[in-house]
C-alpha positions in Angstrom: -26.0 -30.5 188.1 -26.8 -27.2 186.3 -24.2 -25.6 184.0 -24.0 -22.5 182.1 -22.0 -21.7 179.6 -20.6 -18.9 177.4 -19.7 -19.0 173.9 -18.2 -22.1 172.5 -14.5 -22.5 172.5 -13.1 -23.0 168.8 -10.1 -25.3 169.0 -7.4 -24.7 166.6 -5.0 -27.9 166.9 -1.8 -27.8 166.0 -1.4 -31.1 166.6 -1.8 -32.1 170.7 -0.3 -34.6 172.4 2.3 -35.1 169.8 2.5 -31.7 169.4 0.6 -28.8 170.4 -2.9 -27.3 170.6 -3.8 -23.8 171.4 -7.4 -22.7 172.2 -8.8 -19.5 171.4 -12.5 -17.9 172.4 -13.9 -16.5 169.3 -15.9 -13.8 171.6 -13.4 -11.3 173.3 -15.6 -10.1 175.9 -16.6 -11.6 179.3 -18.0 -15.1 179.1 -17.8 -18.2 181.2 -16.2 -21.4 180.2 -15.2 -24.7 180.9 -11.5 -24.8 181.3 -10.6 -28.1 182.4 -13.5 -29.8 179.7 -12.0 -28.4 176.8 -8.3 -29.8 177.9 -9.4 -33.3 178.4 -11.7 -33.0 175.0 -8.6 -32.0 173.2 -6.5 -35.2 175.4 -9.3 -37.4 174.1 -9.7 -36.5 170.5 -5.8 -36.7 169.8 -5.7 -40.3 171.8 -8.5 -41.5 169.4 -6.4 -40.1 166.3 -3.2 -41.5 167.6 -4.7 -44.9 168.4 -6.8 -45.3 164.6 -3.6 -44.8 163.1 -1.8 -47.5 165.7 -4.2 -50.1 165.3 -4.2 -49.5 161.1 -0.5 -50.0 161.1 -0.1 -53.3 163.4 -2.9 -54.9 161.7 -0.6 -54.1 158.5 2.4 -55.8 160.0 0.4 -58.6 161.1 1.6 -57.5 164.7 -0.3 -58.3 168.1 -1.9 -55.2 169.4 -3.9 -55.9 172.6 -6.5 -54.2 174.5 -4.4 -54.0 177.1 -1.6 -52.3 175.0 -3.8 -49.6 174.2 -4.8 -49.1 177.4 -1.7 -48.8 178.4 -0.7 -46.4 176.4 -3.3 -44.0 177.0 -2.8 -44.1 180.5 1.0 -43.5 179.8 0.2 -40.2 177.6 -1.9 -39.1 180.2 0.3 -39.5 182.9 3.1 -37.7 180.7 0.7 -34.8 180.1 0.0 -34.3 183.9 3.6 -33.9 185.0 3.9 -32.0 182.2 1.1 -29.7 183.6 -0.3 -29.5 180.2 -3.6 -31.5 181.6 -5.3 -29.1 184.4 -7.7 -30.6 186.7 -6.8 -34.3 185.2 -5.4 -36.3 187.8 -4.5 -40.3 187.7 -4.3 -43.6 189.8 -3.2 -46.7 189.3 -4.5 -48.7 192.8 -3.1 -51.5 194.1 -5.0 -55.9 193.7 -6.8 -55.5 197.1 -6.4 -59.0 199.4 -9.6 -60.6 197.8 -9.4 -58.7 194.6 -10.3 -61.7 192.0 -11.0 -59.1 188.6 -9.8 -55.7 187.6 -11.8 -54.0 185.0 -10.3 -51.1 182.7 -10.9 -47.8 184.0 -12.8 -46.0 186.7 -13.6 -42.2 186.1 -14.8 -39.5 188.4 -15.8 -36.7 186.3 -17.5 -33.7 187.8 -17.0 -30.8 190.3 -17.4 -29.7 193.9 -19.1 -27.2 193.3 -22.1 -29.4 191.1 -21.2 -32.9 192.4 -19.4 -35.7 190.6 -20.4 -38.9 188.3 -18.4 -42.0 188.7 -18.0 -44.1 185.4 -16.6 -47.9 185.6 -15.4 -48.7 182.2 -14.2 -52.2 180.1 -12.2 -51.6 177.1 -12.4 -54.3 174.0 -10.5 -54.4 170.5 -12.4 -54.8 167.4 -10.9 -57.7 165.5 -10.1 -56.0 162.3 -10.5 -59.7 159.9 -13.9 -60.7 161.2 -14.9 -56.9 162.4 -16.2 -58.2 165.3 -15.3 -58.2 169.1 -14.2 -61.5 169.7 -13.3 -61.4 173.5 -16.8 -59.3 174.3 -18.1 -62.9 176.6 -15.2 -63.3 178.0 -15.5 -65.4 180.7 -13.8 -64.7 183.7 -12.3 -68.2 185.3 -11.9 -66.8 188.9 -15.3 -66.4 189.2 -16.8 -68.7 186.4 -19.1 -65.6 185.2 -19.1 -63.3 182.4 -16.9 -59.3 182.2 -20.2 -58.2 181.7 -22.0 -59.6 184.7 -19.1 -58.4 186.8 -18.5 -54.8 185.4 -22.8 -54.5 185.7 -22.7 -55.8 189.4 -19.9 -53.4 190.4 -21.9 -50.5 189.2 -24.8 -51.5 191.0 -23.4 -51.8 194.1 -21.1 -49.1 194.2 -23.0 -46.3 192.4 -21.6 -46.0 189.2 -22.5 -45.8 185.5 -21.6 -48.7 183.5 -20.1 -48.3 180.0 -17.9 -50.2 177.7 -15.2 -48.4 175.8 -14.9 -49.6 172.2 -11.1 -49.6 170.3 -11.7 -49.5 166.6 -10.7 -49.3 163.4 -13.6 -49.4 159.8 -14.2 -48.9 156.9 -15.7 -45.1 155.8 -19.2 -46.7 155.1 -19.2 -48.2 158.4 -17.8 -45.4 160.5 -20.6 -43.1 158.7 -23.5 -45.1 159.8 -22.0 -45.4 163.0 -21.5 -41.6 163.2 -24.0 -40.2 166.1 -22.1 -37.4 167.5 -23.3 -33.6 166.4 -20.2 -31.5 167.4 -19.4 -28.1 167.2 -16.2 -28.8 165.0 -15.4 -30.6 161.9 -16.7 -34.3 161.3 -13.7 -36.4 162.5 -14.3 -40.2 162.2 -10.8 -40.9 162.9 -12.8 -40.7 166.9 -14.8 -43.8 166.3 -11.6 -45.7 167.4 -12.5 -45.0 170.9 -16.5 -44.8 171.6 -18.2 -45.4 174.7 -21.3 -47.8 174.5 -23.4 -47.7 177.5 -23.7 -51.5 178.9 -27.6 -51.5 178.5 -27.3 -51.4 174.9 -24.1 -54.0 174.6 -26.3 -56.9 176.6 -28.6 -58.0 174.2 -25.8 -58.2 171.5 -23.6 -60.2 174.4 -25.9 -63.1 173.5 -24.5 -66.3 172.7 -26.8 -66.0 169.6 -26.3 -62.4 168.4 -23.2 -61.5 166.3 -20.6 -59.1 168.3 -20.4 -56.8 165.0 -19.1 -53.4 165.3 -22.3 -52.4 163.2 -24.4 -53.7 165.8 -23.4 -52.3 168.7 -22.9 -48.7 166.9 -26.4 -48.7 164.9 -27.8 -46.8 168.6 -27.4 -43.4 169.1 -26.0 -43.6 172.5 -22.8 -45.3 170.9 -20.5 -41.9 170.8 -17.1 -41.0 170.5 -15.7 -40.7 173.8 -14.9 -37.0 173.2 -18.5 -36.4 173.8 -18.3 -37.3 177.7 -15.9 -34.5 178.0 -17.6 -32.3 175.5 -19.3 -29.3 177.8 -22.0 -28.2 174.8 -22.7 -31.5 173.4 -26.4 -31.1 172.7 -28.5 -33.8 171.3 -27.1 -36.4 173.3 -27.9 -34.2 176.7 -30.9 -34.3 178.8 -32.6 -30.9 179.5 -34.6 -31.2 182.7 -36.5 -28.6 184.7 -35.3 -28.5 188.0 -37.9 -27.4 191.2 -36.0 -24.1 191.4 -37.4 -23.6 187.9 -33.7 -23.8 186.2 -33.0 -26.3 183.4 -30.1 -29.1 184.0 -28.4 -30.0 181.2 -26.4 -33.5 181.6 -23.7 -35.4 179.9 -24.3 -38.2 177.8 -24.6 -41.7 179.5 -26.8 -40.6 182.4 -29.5 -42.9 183.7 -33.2 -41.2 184.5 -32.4 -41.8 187.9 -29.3 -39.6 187.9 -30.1 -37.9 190.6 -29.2 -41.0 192.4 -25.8 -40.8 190.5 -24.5 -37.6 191.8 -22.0 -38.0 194.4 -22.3 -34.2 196.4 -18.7 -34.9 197.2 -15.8 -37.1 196.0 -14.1 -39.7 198.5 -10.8 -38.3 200.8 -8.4 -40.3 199.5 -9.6 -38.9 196.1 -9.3 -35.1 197.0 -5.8 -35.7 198.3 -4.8 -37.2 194.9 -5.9 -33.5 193.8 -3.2 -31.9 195.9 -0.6 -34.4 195.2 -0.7 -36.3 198.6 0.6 -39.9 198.4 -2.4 -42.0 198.2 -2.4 -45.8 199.5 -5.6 -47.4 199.0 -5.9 -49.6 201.6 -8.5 -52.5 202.8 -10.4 -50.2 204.3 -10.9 -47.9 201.2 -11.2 -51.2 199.3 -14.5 -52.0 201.6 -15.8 -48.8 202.0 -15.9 -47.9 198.1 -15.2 -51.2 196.3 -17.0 -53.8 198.0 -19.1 -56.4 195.4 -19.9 -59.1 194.9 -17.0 -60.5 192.5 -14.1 -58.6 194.5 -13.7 -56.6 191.2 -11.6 -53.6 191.3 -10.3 -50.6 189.0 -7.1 -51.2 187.6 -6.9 -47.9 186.8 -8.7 -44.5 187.7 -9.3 -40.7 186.4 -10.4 -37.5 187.6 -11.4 -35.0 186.0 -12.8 -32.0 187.1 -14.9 -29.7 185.2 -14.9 -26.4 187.0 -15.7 -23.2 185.4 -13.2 -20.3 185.3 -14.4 -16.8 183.7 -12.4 -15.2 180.8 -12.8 -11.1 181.8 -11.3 -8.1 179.9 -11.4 -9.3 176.3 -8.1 -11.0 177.3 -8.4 -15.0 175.6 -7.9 -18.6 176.8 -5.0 -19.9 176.0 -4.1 -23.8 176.8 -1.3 -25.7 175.4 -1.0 -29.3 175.6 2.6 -29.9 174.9 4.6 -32.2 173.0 4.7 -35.8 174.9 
């Protein structure tokens, strides 16, 4: 899955989602860049801003705000910023319950290219309890099945070739959010995107225990705990692996990839997923369900992303410009 990259894209926000956010190359001559990463970095930042501040301010009114909520409301910003056409290359899903669908977990993303292959990422979301600081729903137990999130979210992956993570809402102290702080980035230090960090689900077992506390200090003290930005983040660097490939070239991958990766790369993405990138009504029917969603627990994605990371070149001196326009 080899990229190369020019010269690093310097975002000057003006404010996305809610308002706007221009991009600008610092180097005016002929480069290389990832188009569609930098829109859905900018898309991710600004929902991790937007939802710090949301969480802070119910907490203050003593008001319920849910997972679920949250969730929600990402999904609706995105959706707004696709029809929009403020969000290139990021298409969305929401699937129907199949017959024997018992769970749903959050999300499921497809993130990748045609030309390099495609990763598929199944994701749960849970709220840090801002009173206790600590995930209190993290064992939930699911009743259909009489087994734990975790157990069905792992057993999904594994049978349907996907990376397992758990996406963290959040909201801390300074002193907290600076131990947790694991992401080198080529802009300012923004801890206002801890409220949304992806925590791979190797490191969240052992602190599932019965016996461990469900902290947010705990499951942040590893280094693979990152803001979520960094899954979009085309020059992330110390989170990478840097492989050499047999043709001698070096593959540098996203965070969150197993040593078996190879394994992970799907050379092509499903048809009923390429006609959701030209806009064809999709219907996800049994037959989909059993040919890309069949586990044991009849779990299935609530909801699911694409997004594709294609290169475009910037020639001429001319600069990149993307907006992503008031929602």
């Amino acid at each position: 899955m080899a990229k190369r990259f020019g010269q690093p894209i310097v975002a000057e926000k003006q404010g996305c989602i809610l308002g706007e956010c221009d991009f600008r190359s610092e180097n005016k001559t002929e480069m290389q860049i990832s188009f569609v990463s930098e829109a859905a970095t900018a898309l991710f930042e600004e929902l991790a801003t937007f939802t710090w501040k949301k969480i802070a301010s119910a907490h203050q009114a003593e008001m319920a705000y849910s997972e679920e909520t949250i969730t929600e409301q990402h999904m609706l910003i995105i959706q707004q910023g696709i029809r929009s056409h403020t969000l290139p290359g990021i298409f969305t899903l929401v699937p129907s319950k199949p017959e024997e669908g018992k769970v749903g977990f959050d999300w499921e993303w497809w993130i990748g290219s045609d030309a390099d292959g495609w990763f598929r990422y199944v994701v749960q979301a849970k709220l840090l309890n801002l009173k206790s600081q600590t995930y209190k729903d993290l064992r939930h137990k699911v009743k259909q099945i009489n087994n734990f999130q975790i157990e069905v979210l792992k057993s999904f992956a594994g049978e349907n070739n996907a990376i397992p993570l758990y996406c963290f809402y959040n909201h801390v102290s300074q002193l907290e959010a600076d131990k947790a702080w694991h992401c080198i980035f080529p802009h300012e230090r923004d801890l206002t995107q801890l409220e949304c960090t992806l925590v791979p689900l190797n490191v969240v077992k052992p602190i599932h225990d019965k016996r461990v506390g469900k902290k947010f200090s705990l499951l942040h003290e590893s280094r693979e705990a990152l803001p979520w930005r960094c899954l979009f983040h085309a020059h992330i660097r110390p989170q990478c692996r840097f492989r050499t490939l047999q043709s001698g070239k070096v593959d540098i991958l996203p965070p969150f990839i197993p040593d078996n990766w190879e394994e992970k790369v799907y050379k092509q993405l499903p048809e009923f997923l390429q006609r959701l990138r030209s806009k064809d009504p999709i219907i996800i029917d049994e037959q989909i369900y059993q040919d890309f969603y069949a586990n044991t627990f009849g779990a299935y994605p609530q909801r699911i992303m694409l997004v594709e990371t294609q290169n475009i070149e910037i020639r001429d001196g001319r600069e990149s410009d993307i907006e992503i326009g008031r929602l």
